[in-house]
C-alpha positions in Angstrom: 0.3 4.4 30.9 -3.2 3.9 30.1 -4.9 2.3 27.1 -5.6 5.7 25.1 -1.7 6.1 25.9 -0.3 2.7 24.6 -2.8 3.6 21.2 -1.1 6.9 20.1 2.6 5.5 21.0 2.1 2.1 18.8 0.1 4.0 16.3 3.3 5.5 15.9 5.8 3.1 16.1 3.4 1.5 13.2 4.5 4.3 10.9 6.9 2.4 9.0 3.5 0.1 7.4 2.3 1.4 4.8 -0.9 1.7 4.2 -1.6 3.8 1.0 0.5 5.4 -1.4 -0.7 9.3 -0.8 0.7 10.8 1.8 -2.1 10.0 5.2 -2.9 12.4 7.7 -4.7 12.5 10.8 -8.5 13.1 10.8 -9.4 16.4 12.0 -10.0 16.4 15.4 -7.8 15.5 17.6 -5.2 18.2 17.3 -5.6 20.5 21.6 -5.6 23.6 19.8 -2.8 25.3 21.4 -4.9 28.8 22.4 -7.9 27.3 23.2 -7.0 27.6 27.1 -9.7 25.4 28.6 -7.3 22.3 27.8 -10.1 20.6 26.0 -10.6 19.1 22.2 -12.5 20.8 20.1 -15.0 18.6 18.5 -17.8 18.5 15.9 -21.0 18.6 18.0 -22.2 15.7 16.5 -19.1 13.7 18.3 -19.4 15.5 21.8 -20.9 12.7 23.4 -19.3 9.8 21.4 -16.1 10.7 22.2 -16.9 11.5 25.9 -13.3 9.9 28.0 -11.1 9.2 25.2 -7.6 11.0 25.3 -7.0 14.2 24.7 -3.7 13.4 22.8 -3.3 13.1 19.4 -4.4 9.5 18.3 -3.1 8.7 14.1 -6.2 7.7 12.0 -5.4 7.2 8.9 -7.6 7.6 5.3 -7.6 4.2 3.7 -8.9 4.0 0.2 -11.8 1.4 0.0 -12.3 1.4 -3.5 -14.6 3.2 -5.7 -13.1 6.9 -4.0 -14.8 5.8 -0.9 -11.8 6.6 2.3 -12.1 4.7 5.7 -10.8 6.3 9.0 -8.1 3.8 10.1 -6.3 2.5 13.1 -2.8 1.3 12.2 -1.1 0.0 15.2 1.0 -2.7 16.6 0.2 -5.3 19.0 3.8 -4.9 20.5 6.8 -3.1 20.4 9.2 -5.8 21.5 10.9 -7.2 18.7 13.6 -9.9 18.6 14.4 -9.2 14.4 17.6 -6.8 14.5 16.3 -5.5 11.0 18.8 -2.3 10.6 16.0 0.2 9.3 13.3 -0.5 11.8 12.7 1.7 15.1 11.8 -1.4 17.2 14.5 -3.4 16.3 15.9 -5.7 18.7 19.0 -3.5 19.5 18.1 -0.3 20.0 17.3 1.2 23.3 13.8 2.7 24.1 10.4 2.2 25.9 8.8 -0.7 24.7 4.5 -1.2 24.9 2.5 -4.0 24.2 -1.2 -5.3 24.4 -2.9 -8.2 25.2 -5.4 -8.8 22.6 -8.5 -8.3 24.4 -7.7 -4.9 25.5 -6.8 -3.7 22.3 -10.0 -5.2 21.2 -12.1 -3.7 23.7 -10.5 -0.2 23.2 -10.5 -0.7 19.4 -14.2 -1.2 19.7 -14.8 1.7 21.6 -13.6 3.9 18.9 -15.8 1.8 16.5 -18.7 2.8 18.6 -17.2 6.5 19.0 -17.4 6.6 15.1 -13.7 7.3 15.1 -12.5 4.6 12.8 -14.2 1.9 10.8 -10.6 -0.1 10.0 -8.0 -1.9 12.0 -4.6 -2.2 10.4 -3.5 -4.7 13.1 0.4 -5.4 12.8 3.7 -6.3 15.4 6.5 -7.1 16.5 8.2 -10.3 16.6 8.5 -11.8 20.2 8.8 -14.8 21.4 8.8 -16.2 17.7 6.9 -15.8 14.6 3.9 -18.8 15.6 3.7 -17.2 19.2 3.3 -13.6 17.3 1.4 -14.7 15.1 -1.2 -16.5 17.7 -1.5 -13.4 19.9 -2.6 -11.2 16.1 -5.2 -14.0 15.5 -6.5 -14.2 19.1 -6.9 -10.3 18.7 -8.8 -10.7 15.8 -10.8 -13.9 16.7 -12.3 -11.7 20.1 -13.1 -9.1 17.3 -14.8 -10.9 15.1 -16.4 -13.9 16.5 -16.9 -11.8 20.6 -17.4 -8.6 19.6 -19.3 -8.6 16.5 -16.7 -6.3 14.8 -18.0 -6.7 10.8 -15.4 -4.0 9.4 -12.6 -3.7 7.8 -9.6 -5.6 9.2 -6.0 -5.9 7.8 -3.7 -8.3 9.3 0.0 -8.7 9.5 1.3 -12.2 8.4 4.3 -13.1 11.1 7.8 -14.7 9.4 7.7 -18.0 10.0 3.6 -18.0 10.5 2.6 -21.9 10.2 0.0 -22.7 7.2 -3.1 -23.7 9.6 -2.3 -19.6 11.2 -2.1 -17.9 7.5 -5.7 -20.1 6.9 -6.8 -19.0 10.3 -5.9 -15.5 9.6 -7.4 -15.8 6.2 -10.9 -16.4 7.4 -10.8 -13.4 9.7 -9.4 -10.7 7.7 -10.5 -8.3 4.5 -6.4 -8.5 3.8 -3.7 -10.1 5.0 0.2 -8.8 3.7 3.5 -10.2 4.2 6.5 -7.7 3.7 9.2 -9.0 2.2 11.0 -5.8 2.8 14.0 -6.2 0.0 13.4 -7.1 -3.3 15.7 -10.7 -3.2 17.7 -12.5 -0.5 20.8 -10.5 -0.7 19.3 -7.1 0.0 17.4 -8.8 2.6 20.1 -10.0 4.5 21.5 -6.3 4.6 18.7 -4.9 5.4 17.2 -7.7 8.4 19.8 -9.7 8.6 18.1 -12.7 10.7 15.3 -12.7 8.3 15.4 -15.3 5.7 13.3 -14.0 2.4 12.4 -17.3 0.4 11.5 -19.6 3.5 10.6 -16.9 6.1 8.8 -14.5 3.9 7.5 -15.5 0.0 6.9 -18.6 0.9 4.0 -17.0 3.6 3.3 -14.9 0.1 2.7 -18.4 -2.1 0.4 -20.3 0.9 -1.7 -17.1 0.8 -2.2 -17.7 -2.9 -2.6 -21.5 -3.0 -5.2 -20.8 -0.2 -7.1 -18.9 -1.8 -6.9 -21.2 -5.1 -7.5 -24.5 -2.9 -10.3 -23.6 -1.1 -13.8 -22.0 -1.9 -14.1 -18.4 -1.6 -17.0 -18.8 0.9 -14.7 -19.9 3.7 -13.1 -16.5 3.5 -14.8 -13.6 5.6 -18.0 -12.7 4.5 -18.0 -14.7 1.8 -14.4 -13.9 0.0 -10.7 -14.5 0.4 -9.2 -11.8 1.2 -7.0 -9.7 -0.7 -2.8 -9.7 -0.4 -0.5 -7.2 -0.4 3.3 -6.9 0.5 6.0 -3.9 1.3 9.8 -3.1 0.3 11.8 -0.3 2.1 13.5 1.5 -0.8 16.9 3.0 -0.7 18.5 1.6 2.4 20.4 -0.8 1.2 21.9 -1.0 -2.8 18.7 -2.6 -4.3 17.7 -0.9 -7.6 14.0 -0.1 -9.4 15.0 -3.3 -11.9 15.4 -5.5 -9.3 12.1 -4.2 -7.0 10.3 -4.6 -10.4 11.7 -8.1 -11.6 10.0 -8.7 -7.7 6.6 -6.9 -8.0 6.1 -8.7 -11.4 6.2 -12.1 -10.0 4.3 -11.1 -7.3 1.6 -9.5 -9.5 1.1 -12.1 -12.3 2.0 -15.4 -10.4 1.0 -15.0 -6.8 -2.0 -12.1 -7.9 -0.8 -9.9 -4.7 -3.5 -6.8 -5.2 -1.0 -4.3 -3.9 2.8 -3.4 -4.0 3.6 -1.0 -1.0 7.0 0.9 -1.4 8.2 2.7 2.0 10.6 5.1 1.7 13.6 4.5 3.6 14.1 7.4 6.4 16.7 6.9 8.7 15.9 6.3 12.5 18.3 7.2 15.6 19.7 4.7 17.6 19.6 2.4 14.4 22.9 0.9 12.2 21.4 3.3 9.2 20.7 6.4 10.9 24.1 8.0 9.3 22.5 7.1 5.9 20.7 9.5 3.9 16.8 9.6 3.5 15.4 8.2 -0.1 14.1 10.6 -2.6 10.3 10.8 -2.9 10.6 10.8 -6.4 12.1 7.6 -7.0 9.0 6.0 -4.6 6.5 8.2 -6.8 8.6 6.5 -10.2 8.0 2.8 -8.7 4.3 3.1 -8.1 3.8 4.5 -11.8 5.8 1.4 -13.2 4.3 -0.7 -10.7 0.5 0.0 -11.8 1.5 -0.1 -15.7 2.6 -3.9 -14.8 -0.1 -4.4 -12.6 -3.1 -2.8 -14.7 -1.8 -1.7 -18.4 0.0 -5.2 -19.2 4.0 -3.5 -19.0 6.5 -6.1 -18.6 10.0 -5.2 -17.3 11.6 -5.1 -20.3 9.4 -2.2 -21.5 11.2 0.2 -19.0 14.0 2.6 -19.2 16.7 2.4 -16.8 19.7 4.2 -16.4 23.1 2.8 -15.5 22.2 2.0 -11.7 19.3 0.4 -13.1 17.2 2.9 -11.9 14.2 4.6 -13.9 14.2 8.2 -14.8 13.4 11.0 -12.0 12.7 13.6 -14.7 10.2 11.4 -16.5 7.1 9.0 -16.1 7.6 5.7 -17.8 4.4 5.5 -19.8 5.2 8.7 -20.9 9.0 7.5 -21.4 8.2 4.5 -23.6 5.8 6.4 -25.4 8.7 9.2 -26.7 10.8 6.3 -27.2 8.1 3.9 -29.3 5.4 5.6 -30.5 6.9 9.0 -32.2 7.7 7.8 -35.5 4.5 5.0 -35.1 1.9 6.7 -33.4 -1.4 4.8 -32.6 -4.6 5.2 -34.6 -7.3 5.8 -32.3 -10.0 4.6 -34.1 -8.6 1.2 -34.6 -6.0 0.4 -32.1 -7.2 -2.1 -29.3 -7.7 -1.5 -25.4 -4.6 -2.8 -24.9 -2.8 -0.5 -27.3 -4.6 2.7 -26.5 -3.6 1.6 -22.8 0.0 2.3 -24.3 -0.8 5.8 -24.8 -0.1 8.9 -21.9 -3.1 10.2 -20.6 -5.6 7.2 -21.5 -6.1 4.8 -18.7 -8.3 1.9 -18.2 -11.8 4.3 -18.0 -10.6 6.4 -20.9 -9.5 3.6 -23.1 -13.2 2.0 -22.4 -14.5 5.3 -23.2 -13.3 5.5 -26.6 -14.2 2.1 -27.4 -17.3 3.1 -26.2 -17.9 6.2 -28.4 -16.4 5.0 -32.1 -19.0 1.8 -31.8 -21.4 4.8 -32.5 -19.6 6.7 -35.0 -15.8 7.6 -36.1 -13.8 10.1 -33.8 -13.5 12.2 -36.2 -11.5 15.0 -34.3 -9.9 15.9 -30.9 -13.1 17.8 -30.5 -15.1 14.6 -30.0 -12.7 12.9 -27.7 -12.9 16.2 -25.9 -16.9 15.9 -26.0 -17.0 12.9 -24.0 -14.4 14.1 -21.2 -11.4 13.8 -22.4 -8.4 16.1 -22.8 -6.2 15.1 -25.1 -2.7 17.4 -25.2 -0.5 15.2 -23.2 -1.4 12.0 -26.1 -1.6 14.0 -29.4 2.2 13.3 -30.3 1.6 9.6 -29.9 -2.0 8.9 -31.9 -3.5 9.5 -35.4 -7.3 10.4 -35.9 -8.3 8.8 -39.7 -4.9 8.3 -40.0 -3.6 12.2 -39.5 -1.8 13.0 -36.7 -3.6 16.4 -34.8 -1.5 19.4 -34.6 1.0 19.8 -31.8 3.9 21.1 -30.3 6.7 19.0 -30.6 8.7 19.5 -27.4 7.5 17.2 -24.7 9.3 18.8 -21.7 
């Protein structure tokens, strides 16, 4: 199997990271259309020559947001696809018979670099398996990144994987290469953990790796991170194969949020795999992933704390309603907000109004009174989903009162 080979298989087996909420598909490009009969890609002609003797297979590149709407083309892959964990989920676990590929870290740097310079990707997701021990993994990620880096010149973006059982001098080491680094914790406390990976231990494997990141960055000048920052952290749970609940994930993501400052909760939808002790086990519900990102960002950004949501009586949120907008029917009917006096953080309380809106408005009564939904309209808002729940001059604007 050649290099271009060993890319597209541990893209793959690199599904199960996730890397941003959407949904992420392949760049266009790469697909052999399957009437084209000369057995060649079809490519832009601005990447005929760039791309000249890479594969003709389907490679994943993923869209990774980069802030301010910008997306990067993104190579998720792992290192290796041996894995000693028997986690009961995962593809490569250690128990479950298939083809396993690995790299040694200068060639996927060299072939990674050749797809810089093909303008394929500007990003490396670099994660792996465990083998040979967390320290040994967790050497052979750095030495990947260190050829990158400090050899190759490579100046982009660059996510990597923290190891269980990483040592503190690797996380530091890892810290000073990388825009991100991300531990996944997986389960949302130690006993859904040990259903879920059993030989994984979640406070001294796992958040432990989660807390050094944080004292790192609160020990130690930002300057010492790469190009001049520490990076950002971010962990993952795999949701709905085991009996964990959306109270105990969010009881998790809180801590992780306002005491460790982790910039992103993932949540991976649990899809059984064959050959694996869960592949009997029904797939998770979309909905319940799109329900914990919602709650997740109103912790995260709009100040919620936990006891702010609704949950049913498997501590579970609703499927058949947002929870801003489920707090709000339940809160602010019968005391509805007045817009031209309520404070960020109350008009942040409000469906429909977000962080940019909620500046907005602040923005525009410093001039003069909202006088009407007219005005809010005037300045880019639309207002039907919030008119239940405010009061303009202390009158509530007309509406219909069913909400759904």
């Amino acid at each position: 199997m050649d290099v271009y080979q060993k890319i597209n298989v541990l893209s793959q087996e690199a599904g199960y990271e996730v890397s941003e909420r959407e949904a992420i598909k392949s760049i266009r490009g790469f697909d052999i259309p399957e009437n084209s009969g000369s057995g060649k890609q079809k490519f832009g002609s601005s990447h005929e020559k760039v791309r000249r003797g890479l594969p003709a297979e389907k490679m994943p590149i993923f869209n990774a947001a980069a802030g301010g709407g910008k997306r990067v083309p993104l190579l998720k892959i792992l290192l290796t696809s041996v894995c000693e964990n028997n986690c009961n989920y995962c593809g490569c676990r250690s128990g479950r018979d298939f083809e396993r590929f690995e790299f040694k870290a200068d060639e996927l740097a060299k072939a990674f670099m050749s797809m810089v310079r093909a303008g394929l990707v500007q990003g490396l997701f670099l994660s792996s398996g465990v083998a040979g021990g967390g320290v040994r993994t967790q050497d052979r990620l750095l030495a990947t990144a260190d050829i990158l880096r400090n050899k190759m010149g490579y100046k982009g973006y660059l996510h990597l994987k923290i190891m269980p059982g990483a040592e503190w001098d690797q996380i530091y080491a890892g810290m000073r290469l990388a825009n991100r680094v991300s531990v996944n914790l997986e389960s949302p406390n130690t006993t859904c953990l040990k259903m879920l990976a059993p030989k994984k231990q979640f406070l001294e494997q796992l958040l432990l790796r989660i807390r050094w990141i944080d004292e790192i960055r609160q020990k130690y000048p930002a300057r010492y991170g790469w190009g001049g920052k520490w990076p950002s952290s971010t962990t993952q749970f795999v949701v709905g194969a085991v009996p964990d609940s959306d109270q105990m994930f969010l009881r998790t993501s809180t801590q992780l949020h306002r005491e460790l400052r982790l910039q992103r909760v993932y949540y991976a939808k649990f899809n059984p795999v064959h050959g694996t002790p869960l592949e009997e086990k029904r797939g998770e519900d979309p909905k319940r992933i799109q329900r914990l990102y919602q709650a997740d960002f109103l912790i995260r950004d709009y100040g919620y704390q936990l006891g702010d949501f609704q949950f049913n009586g498997h501590h579970n949120l609703s499927l058949d309603i947002d929870p801003k907008l489920a707090w709000a029917s339940m809160n602010l009917y019968e005391n509805p907000i007045e817009i031209n006096q309520a404070e960020r953080s109350a008009l942040l309380r409000i469906p429909g109004i977000g962080p940019k809106r909620a500046d907005m408005i602040i923005s525009e009564r410093k001039k003069s009174k909202i006088a009407s939904l007219n005005d809010l309209r005037s300045i880019g808002i639309l207002c039907e989903r919030f008119m239940p729940f405010i009061l303009i001059n202390g009158k509530q604007p007309d509406h219909q009162l069913p909400l759904w």
